[in-house]
C-alpha positions in Angstrom: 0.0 0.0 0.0 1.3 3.2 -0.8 1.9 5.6 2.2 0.6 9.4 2.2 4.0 11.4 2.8 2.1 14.6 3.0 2.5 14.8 7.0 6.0 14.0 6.8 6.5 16.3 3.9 4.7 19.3 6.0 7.7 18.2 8.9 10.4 19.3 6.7 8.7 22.4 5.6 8.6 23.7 8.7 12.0 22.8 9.3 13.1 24.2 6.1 10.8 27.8 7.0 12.8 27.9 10.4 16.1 27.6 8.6 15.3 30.5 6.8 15.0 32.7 9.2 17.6 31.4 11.2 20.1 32.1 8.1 18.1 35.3 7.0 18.1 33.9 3.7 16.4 36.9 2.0 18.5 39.4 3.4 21.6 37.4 1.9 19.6 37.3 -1.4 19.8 40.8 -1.3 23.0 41.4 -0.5 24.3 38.8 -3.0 22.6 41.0 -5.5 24.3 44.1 -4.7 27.3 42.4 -4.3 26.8 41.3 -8.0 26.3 44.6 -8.8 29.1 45.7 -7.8 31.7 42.9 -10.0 30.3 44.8 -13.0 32.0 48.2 -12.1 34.7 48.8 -14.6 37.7 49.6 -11.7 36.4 46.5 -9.6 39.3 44.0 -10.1 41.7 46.9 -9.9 41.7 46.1 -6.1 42.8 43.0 -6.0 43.0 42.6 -2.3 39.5 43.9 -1.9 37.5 41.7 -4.8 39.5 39.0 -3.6 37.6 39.9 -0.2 34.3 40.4 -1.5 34.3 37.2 -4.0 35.1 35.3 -0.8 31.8 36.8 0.8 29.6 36.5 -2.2 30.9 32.8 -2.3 29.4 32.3 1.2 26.5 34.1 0.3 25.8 32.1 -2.9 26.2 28.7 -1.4 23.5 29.6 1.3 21.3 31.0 -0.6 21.5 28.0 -3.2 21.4 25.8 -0.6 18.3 27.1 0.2 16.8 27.5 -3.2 17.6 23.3 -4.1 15.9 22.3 -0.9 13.0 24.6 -1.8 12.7 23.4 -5.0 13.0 20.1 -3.6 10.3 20.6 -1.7 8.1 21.4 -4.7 9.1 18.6 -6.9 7.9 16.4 -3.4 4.4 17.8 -3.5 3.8 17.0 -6.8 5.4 13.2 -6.3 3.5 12.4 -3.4 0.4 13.6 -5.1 1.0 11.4 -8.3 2.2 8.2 -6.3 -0.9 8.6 -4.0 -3.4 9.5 -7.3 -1.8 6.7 -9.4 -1.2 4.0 -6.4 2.8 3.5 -7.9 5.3 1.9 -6.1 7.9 3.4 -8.5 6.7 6.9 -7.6 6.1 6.5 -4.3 10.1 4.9 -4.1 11.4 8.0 -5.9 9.1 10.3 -3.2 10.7 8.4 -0.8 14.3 9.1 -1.8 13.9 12.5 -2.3 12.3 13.0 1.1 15.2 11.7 2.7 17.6 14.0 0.4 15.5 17.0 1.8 16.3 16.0 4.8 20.2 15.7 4.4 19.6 19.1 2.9 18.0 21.1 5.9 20.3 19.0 7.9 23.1 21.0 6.3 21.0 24.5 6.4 20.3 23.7 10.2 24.4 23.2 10.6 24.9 26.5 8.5 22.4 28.3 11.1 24.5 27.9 13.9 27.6 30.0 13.1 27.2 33.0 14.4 30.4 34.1 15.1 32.2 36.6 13.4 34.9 34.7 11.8 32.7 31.3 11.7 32.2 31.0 7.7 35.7 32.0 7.0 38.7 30.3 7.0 40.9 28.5 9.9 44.6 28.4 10.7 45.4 24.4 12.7 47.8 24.1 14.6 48.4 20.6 15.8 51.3 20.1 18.8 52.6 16.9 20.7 52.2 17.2 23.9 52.6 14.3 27.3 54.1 10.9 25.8 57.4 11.5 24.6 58.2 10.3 21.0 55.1 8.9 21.1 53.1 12.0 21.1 55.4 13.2 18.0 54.0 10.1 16.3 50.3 10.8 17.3 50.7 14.7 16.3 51.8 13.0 12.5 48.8 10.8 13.0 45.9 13.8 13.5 48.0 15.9 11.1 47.1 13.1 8.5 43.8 12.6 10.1 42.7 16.5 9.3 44.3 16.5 6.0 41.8 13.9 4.8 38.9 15.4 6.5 39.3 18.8 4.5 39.7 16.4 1.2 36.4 15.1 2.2 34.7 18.4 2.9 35.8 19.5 -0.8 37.8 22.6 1.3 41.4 23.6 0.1 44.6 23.2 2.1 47.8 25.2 2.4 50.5 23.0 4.4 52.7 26.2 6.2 55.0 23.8 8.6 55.4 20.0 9.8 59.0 19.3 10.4 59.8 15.6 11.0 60.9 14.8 14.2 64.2 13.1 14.8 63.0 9.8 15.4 59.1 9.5 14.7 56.4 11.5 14.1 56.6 15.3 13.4 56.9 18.3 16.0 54.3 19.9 15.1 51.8 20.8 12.2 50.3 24.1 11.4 48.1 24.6 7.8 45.5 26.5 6.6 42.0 25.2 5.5 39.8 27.4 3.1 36.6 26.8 2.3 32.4 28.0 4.0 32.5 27.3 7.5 35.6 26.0 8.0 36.5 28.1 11.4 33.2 27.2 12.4 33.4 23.3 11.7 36.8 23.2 13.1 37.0 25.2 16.3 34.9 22.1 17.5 38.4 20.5 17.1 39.7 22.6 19.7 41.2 20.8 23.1 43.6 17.7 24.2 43.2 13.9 21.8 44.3 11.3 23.8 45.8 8.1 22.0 45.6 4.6 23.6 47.8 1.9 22.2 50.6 -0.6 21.7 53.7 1.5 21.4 55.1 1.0 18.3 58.9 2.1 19.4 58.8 -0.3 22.7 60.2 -3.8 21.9 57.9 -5.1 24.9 54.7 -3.7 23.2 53.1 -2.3 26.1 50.1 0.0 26.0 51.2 3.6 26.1 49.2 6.7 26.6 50.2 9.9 24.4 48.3 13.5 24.1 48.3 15.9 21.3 47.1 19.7 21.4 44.9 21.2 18.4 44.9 25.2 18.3 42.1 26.9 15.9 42.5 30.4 15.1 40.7 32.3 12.4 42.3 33.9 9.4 41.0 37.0 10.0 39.8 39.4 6.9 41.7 42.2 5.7 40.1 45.0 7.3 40.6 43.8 10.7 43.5 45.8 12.0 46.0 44.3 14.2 49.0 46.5 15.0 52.6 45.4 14.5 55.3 47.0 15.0 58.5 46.4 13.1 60.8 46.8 16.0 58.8 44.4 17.7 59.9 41.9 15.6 62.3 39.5 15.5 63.2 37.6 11.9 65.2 34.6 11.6 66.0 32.8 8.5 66.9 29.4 8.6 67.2 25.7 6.0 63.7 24.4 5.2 63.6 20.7 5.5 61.1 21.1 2.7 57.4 19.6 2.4 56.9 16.6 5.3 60.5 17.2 6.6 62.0 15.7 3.7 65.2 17.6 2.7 64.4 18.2 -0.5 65.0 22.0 0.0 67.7 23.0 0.3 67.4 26.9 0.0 67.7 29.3 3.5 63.7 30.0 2.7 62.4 28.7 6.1 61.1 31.8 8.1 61.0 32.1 11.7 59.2 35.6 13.3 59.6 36.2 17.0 57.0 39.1 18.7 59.3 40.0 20.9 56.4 41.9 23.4 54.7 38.6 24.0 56.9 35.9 22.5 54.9 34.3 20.4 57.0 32.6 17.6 55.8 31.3 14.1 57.6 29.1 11.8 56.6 28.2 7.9 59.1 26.9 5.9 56.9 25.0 3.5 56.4 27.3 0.7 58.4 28.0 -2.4 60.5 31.0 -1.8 61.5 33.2 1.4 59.2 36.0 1.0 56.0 33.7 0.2 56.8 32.0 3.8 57.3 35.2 5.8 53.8 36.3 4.2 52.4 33.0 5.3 54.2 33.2 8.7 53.2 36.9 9.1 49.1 35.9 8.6 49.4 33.1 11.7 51.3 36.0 13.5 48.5 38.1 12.9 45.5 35.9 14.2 47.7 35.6 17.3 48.4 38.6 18.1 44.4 39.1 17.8 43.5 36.1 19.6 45.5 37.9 22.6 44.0 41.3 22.7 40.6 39.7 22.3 41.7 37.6 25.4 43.4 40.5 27.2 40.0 43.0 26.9 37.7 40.0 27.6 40.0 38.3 30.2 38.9 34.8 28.3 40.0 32.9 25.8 37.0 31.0 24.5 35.7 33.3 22.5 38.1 32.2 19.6 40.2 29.1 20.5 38.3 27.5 23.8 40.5 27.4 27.2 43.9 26.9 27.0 44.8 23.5 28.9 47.9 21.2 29.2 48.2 18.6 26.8 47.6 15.5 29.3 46.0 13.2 31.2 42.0 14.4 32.2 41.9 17.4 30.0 40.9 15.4 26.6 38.0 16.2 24.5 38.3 12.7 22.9 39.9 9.6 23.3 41.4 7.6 20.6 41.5 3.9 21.9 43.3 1.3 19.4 44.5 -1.7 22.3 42.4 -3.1 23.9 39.6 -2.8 22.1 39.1 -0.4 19.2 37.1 2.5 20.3 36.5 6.9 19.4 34.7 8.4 21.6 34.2 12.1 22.5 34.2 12.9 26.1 31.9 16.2 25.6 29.1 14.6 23.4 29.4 10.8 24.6 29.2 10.4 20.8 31.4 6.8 20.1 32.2 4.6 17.2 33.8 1.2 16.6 35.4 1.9 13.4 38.5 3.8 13.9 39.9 3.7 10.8 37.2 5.7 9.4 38.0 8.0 11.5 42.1 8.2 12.0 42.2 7.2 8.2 39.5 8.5 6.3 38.7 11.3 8.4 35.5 10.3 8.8 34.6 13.9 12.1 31.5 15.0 11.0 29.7 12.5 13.4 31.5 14.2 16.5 32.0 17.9 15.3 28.0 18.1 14.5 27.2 16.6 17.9 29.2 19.0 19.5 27.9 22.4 17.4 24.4 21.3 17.8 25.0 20.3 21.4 26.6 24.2 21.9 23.7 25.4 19.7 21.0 23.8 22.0 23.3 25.2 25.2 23.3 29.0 23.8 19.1 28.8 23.3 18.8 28.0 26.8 
């Protein structure tokens, strides 16, 4: 018998009315429009720094908005199935209603997701950085291991990524990774990364093969636009060229390019050596320094730091927002969420986060309507 999907149909219409407003859909039509407008002035591209700033917005603009417009059309194409499947009593058309129900719903999933980021840098960009922290050489391994992990992730999200530094560590592992992931909503999706991972396993360097216990710290910052001003001062920097190792810590470069900047008035150091030339690194370098410096005037006026990378914690034992097990049993589960799965190499290997970063945004979503 074939099954009236009207009720469920009127379900995702509401759903889909509420995630209008929620992303003031119309208001971004109409500012894509002006936005349009304004690519057809002759002396547009003349600016390159600005129309590369307002592509990027009317990019974000676009994919909402036709995000919106699919499911709504969708929606249409639904009425008319369900109408036809009931009217002609066809399990064909009623299958295909079927389908396309469920699509709509993986669609306003996605608008509901979009909904929640509110913050100001949330559909921009995001600088990683990913460092070892309790464990040893162990922990240099498991930093190599979420580097790789991440990497994938952003392949799978369709985003871009710009590798800036991941040095191989003398014996395994890297010291540290820091890259830059473009693409809508990648601050927001990836500040849910923020916090201690804790790896449980069989050490691979210990002859016995006993369980060992490492920790690894991931840092999201922002990359913030170009008309937020963040003074530096020349004298206030330190600039220290050294030998890239080149890409993965292979020495395959073997030019003095690698660029190492030192704010001298708070001491926060950057590194990139994994770009082509000298100047293209200190640029690179120079951005990270930026966000940093930002991320500490925000904290110093606010006197927190959650606003923009959560609360700064060791990298050890009680402080993890997820736990990697591999030995005993084969387990990821995140400690905020209680969200679990069996099947770590989807998630180590294929990068497989969307089940835990959605828990927790929605989670923080439901927590901020209170």
């Amino acid at each position: 018998m074939i099954e009236d999907l009207s009720a469920r149909i009127n379900e995702q219409r509401q759903r889909l009315d509420e995630a209008a407003k929620f992303l003031h859909i119309e208001d971004k039509r109409s500012e894509l429009g002006k936005l349009e407008e304004t690519f057809t002035e002759p002396d547009f591209w003349n600016d390159q720094q600005r129309a590369s700033s307002l592509s990027k917005e009317a990019a974000g603009l676009r994919s909402d908005v036709g995000s919106y417009d699919a499911a709504r059309e969708l929606l249409g194409d639904l009425d008319v199935g369900n109408e036809l499947a009931l009217a002609e009593d066809d399990e064909d058309l009623y299958a295909e209603a079927a389908a396309n129900l469920a699509d709509l719903g993986s669609r306003i999933d996605q608008l509901e997701l979009s909904s929640w980021f509110t913050g100001q840098f949330d559909s921009g960009d995001a600088i990683v950085n990913i460092n070892p922290g309790q464990g040893g050489l162990e922990a240099q391994d498991w930093t190599d291991m979420l580097y790789r992990m991440y990497l994938r992730y952003v392949q799978r999200k369709g985003w871009k990524v710009e590798e800036l530094d991941a040095p191989s560590a003398e014996v395994i592992g890297i010291d540290h990774a820091t890259f830059i992931v473009s693409g809508h909503n990648a601050y927001g999706m990836l500040s849910a990364e923020i916090g201690v991972h804790r790896l449980v396993r069989i050490s691979p360097t210990d002859v016995k093969q006993r369980r060992q216990t490492t920790f690894a710290g991931v840092e999201v910052l922002p990359v913030l636009p170009e008309d937020i001003e963040v003074e530096i001062k020349d004298g206030d920097l330190r600039i220290d060229v050294f030998r890239s190792s080149g890409p993965g810590g292979q020495s395959v470069n073997t030019t003095d390019s690698a660029v190492r900047i030192t704010h001298l008035p708070t001491n926060t150091v950057v590194t990139c050596q994994n770009e082509k030339s000298q100047i293209q690194n200190k640029e690179s370098a120079m951005k990270i320094l930026k966000s940093r410096l930002y991320e500490l005037e925000q904290a110093k006026r606010e006197a927190e730091l959650e606003s923009l990378r959560g609360p700064k914690v060791e990298a050890a034992w009680g402080n993890q927002i997820r736990n990697y097990v591999l030995y005993p049993y084969q387990q990821v589960k995140d400690t905020r969420t209680g969200i679990e799965t069996g099947d770590v190499d989807s998630v180590l290997k294929e990068g497989d986060l969307d089940q835990f970063i959605i828990a927790f945004l929605k989670q923080k979503a439901m927590l901020a309507k209170a």
